[in-house]
Wavefront OBJ file of the C-alpha trace (Angstrom):
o trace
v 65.397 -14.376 110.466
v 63.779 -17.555 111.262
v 63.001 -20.351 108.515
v 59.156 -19.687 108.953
v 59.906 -16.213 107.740
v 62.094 -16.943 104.943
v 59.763 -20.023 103.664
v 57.173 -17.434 103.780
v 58.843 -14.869 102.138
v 60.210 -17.040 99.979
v 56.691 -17.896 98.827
v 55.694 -14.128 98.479
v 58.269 -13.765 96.154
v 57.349 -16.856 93.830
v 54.299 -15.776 93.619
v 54.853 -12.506 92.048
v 57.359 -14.233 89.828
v 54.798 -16.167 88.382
v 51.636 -13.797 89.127
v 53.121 -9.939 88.357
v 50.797 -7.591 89.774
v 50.633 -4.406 87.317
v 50.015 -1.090 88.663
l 1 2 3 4 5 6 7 8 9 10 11 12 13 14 15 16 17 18 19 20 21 22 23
């Protein structure tokens, strides 16, 4: 896994910490 992939994922995964989508 390259850094871009992990920064990005890493951003993903923020964002739904702080954004939840609900179903």
């Amino acid at each position: 896994m390259s850094y871009i992939s992990f920064h990005y994922w890493a951003l993903q995964v923020k964002k739904l910490s702080f954004f939840p989508h609900n179903p």
